[in-house]
PyMOL commands that place a pseudoatom at each C-alpha (Angstrom):
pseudoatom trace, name=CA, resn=UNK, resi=1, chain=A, elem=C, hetatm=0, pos=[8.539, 42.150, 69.132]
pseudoatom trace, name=CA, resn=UNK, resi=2, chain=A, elem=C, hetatm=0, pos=[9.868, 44.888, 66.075]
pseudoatom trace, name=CA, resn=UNK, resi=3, chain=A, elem=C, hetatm=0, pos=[11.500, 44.469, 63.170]
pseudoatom trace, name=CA, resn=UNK, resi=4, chain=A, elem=C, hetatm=0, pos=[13.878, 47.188, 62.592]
pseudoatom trace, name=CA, resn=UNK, resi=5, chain=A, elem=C, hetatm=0, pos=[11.697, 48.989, 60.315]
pseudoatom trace, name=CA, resn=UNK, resi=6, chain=A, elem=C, hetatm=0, pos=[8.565, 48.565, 62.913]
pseudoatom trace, name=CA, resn=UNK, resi=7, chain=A, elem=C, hetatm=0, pos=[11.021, 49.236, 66.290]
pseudoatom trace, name=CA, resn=UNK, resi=8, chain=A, elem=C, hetatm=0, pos=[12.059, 52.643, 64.489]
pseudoatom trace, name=CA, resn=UNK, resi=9, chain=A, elem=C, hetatm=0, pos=[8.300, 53.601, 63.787]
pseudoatom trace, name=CA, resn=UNK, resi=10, chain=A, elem=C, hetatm=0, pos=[7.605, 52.588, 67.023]
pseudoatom trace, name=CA, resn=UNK, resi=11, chain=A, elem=C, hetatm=0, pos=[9.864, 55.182, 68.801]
pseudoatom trace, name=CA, resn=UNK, resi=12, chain=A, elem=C, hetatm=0, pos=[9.071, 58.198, 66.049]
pseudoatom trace, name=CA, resn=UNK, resi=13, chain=A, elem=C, hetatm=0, pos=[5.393, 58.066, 66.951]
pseudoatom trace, name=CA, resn=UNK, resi=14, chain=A, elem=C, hetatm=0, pos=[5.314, 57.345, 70.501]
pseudoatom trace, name=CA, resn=UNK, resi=15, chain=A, elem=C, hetatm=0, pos=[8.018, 60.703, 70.231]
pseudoatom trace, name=CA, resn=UNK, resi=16, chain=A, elem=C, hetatm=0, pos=[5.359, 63.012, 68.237]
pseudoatom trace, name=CA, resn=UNK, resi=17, chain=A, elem=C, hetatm=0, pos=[3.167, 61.653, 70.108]
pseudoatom trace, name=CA, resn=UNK, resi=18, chain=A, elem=C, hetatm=0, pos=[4.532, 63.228, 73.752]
pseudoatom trace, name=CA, resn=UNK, resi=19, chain=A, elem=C, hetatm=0, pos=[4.799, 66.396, 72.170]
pseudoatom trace, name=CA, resn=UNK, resi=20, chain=A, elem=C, hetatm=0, pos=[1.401, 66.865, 71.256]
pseudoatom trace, name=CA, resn=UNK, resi=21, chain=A, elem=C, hetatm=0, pos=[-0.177, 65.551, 75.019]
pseudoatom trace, name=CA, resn=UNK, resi=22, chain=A, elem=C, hetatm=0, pos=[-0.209, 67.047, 78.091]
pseudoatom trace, name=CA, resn=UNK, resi=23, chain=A, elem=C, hetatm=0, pos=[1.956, 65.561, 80.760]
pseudoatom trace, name=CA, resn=UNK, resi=24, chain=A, elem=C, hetatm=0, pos=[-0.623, 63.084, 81.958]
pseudoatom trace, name=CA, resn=UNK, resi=25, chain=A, elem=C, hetatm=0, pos=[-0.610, 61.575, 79.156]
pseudoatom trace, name=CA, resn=UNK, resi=26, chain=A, elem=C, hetatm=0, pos=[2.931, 62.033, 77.814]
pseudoatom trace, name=CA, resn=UNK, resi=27, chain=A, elem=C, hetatm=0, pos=[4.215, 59.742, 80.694]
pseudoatom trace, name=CA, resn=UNK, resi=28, chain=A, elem=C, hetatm=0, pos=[2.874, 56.615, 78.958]
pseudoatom trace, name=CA, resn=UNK, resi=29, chain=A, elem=C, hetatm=0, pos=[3.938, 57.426, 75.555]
pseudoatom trace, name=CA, resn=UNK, resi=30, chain=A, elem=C, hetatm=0, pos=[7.759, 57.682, 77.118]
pseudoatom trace, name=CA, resn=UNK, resi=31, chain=A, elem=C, hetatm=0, pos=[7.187, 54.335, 79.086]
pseudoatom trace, name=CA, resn=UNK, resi=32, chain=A, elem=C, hetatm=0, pos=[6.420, 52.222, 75.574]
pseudoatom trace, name=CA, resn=UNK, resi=33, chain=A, elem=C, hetatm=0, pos=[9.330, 54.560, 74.326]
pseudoatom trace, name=CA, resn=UNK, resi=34, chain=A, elem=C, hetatm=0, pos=[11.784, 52.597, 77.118]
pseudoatom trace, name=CA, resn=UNK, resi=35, chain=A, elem=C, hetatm=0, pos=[9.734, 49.273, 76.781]
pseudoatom trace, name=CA, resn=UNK, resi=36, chain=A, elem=C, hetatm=0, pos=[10.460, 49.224, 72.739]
pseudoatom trace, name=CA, resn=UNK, resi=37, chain=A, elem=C, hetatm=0, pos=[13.893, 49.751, 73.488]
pseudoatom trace, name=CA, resn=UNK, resi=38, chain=A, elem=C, hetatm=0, pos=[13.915, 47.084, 75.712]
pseudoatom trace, name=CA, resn=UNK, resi=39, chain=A, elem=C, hetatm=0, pos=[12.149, 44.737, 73.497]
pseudoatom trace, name=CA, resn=UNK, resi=40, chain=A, elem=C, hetatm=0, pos=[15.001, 45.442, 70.737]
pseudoatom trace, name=CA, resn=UNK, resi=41, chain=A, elem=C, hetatm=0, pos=[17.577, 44.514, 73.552]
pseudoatom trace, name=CA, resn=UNK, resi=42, chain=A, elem=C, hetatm=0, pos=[18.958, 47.890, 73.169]
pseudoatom trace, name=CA, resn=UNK, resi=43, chain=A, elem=C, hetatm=0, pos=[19.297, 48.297, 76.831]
pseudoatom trace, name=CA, resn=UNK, resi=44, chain=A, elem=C, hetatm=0, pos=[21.423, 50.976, 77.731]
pseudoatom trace, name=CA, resn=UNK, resi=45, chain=A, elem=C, hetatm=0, pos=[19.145, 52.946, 75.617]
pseudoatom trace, name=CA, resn=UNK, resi=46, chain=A, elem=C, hetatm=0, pos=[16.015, 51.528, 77.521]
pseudoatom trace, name=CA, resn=UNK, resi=47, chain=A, elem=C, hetatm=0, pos=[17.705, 52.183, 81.145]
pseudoatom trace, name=CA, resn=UNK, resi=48, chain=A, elem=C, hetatm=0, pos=[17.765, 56.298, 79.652]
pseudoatom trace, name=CA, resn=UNK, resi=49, chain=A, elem=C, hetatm=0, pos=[14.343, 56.071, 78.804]
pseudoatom trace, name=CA, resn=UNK, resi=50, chain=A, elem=C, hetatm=0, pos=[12.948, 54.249, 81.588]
pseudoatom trace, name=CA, resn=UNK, resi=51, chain=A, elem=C, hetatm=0, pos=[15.008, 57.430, 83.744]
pseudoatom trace, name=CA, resn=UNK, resi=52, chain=A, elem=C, hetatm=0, pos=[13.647, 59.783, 81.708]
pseudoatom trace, name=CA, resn=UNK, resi=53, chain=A, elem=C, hetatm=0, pos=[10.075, 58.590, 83.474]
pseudoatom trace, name=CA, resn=UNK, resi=54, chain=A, elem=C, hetatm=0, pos=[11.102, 58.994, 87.028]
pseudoatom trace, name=CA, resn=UNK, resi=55, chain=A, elem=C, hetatm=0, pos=[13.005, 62.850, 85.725]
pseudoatom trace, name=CA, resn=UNK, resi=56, chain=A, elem=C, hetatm=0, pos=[10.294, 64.018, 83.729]
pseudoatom trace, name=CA, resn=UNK, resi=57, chain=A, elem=C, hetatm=0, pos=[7.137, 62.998, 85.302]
pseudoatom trace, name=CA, resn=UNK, resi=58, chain=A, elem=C, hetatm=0, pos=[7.760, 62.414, 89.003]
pseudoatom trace, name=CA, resn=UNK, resi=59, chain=A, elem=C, hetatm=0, pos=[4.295, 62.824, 89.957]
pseudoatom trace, name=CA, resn=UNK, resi=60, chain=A, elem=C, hetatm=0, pos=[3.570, 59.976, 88.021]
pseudoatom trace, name=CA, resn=UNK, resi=61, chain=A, elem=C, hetatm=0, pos=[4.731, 57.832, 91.138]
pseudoatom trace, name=CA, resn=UNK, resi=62, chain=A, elem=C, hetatm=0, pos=[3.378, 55.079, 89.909]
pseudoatom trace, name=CA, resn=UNK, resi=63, chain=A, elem=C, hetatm=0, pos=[4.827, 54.523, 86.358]
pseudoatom trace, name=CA, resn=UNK, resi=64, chain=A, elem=C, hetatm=0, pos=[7.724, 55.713, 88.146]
pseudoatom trace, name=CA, resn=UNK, resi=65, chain=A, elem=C, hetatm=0, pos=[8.590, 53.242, 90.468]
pseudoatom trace, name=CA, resn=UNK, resi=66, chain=A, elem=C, hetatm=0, pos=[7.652, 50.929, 87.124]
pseudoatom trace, name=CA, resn=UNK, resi=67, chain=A, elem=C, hetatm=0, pos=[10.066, 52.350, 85.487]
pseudoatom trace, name=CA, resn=UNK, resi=68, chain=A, elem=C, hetatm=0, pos=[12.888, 51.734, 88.024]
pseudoatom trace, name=CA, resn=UNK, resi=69, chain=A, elem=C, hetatm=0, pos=[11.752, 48.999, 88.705]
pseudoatom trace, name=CA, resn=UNK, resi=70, chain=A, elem=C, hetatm=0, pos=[12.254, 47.575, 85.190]
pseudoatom trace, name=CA, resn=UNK, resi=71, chain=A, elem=C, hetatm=0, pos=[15.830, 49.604, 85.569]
pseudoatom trace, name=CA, resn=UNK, resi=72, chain=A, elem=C, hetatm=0, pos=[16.383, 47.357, 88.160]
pseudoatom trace, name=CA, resn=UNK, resi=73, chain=A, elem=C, hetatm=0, pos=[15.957, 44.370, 86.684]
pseudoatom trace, name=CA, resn=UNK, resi=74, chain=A, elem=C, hetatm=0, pos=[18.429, 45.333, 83.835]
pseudoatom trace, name=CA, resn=UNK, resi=75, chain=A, elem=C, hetatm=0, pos=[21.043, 45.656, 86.706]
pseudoatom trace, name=CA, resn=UNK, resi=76, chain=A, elem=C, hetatm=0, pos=[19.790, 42.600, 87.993]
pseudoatom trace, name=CA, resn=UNK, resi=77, chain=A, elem=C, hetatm=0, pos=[20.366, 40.411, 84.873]
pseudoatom trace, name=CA, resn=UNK, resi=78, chain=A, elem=C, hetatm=0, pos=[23.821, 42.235, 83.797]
pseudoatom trace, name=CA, resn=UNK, resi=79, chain=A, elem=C, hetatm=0, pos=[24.482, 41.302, 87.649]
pseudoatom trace, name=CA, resn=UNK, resi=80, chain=A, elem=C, hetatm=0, pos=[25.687, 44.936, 88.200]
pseudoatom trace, name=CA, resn=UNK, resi=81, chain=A, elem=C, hetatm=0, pos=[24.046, 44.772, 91.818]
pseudoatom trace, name=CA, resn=UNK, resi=82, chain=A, elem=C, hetatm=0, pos=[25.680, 47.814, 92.987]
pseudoatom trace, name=CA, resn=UNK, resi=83, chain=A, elem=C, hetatm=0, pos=[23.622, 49.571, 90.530]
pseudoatom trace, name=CA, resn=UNK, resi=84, chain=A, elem=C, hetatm=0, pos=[20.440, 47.396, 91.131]
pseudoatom trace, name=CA, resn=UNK, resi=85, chain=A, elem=C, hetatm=0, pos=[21.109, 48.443, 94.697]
pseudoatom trace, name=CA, resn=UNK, resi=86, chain=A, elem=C, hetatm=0, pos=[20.837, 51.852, 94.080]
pseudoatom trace, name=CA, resn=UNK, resi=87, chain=A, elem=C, hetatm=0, pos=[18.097, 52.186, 92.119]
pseudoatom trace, name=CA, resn=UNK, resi=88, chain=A, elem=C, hetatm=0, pos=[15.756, 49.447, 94.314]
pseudoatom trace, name=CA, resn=UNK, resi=89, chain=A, elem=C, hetatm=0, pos=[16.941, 52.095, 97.467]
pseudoatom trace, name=CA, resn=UNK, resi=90, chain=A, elem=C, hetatm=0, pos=[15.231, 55.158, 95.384]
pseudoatom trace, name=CA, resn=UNK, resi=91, chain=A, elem=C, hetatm=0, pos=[12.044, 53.204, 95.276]
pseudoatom trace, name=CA, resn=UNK, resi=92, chain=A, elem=C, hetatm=0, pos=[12.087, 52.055, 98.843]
pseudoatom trace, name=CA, resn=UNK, resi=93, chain=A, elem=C, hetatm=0, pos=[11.827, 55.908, 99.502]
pseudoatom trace, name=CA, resn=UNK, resi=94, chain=A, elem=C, hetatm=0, pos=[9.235, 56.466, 97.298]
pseudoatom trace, name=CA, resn=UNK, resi=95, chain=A, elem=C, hetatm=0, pos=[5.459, 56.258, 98.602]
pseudoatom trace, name=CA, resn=UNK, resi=96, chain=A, elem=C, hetatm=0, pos=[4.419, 53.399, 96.265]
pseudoatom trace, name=CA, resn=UNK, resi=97, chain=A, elem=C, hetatm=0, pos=[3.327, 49.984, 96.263]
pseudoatom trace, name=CA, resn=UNK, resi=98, chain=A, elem=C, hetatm=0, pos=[6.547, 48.477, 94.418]
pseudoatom trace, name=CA, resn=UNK, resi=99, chain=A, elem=C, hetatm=0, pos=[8.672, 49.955, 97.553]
pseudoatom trace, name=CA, resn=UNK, resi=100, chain=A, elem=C, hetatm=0, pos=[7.592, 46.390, 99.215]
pseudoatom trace, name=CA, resn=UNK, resi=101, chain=A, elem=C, hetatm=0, pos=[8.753, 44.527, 96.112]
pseudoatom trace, name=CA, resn=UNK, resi=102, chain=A, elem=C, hetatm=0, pos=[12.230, 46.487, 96.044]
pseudoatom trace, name=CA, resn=UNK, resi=103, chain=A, elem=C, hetatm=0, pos=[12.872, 46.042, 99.957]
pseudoatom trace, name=CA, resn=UNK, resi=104, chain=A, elem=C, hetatm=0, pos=[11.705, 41.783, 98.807]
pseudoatom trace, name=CA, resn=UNK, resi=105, chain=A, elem=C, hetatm=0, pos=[14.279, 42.300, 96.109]
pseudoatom trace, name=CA, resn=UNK, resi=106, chain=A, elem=C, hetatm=0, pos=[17.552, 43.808, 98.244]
pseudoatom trace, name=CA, resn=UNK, resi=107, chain=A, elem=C, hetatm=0, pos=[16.828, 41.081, 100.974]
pseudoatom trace, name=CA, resn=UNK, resi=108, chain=A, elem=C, hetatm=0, pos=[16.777, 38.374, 98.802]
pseudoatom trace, name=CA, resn=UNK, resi=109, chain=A, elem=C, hetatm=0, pos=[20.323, 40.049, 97.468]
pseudoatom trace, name=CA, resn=UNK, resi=110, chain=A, elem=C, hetatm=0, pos=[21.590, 40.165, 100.574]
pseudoatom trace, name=CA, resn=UNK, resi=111, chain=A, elem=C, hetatm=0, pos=[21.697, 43.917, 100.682]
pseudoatom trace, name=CA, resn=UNK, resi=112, chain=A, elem=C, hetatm=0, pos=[20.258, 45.678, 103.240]
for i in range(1, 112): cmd.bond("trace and resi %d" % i, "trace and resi %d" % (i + 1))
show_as sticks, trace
zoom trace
């Protein structure tokens, strides 16, 4: 967990630190960008970073479907299904391991 002063750091060098990496390893940097956010409970603000994986660095599939996933799960616990729906549907289409997890996760909701 951050203080404020530490959560703020955080995000400003985890920011520099994309723009000076290549795209392999820029991905990760924006990940603990989204997982700071959601550490501070600032979640709407998470959900945008956690997208920004799957928009930015797609062939990351991987850290992608992490990244939704973890999207999800903030739908999940706000109970904004419709929207958990969605997102667990994207990953279901996606070559990836977690696809299993997200079709566990829409029959358990009742949603397929």
């Amino acid at each position: 967990s951050y203080s404020v002063g530490n959560f703020e750091e955080a995000i400003d060098f985890y920011r520099k630190a994309i723009e000076n990496s290549s795209s392999k390893q820029a991905v990760f940097f924006q990940f603990r960008i989204a997982e700071c956010f959601q550490e501070a409970f600032r979640l709407d603000e998470a959900i945008q970073e956690y997208l920004k994986v799957s928009y930015f660095y797609p062939q990351n599939k991987s850290l992608c479907a992490k990244a939704l996933l973890r999207i999800a799960q903030i739908y999940e616990d706000r109970e904004d299904i419709q929207s958990a729906k969605s997102i667990y549907q994207k990953i279901l289409q996606m070559d990836v391991q977690e696809a299993k997890y997200a079709k566990e996760r829409l029959d358990l909701l009742g949603l397929q």
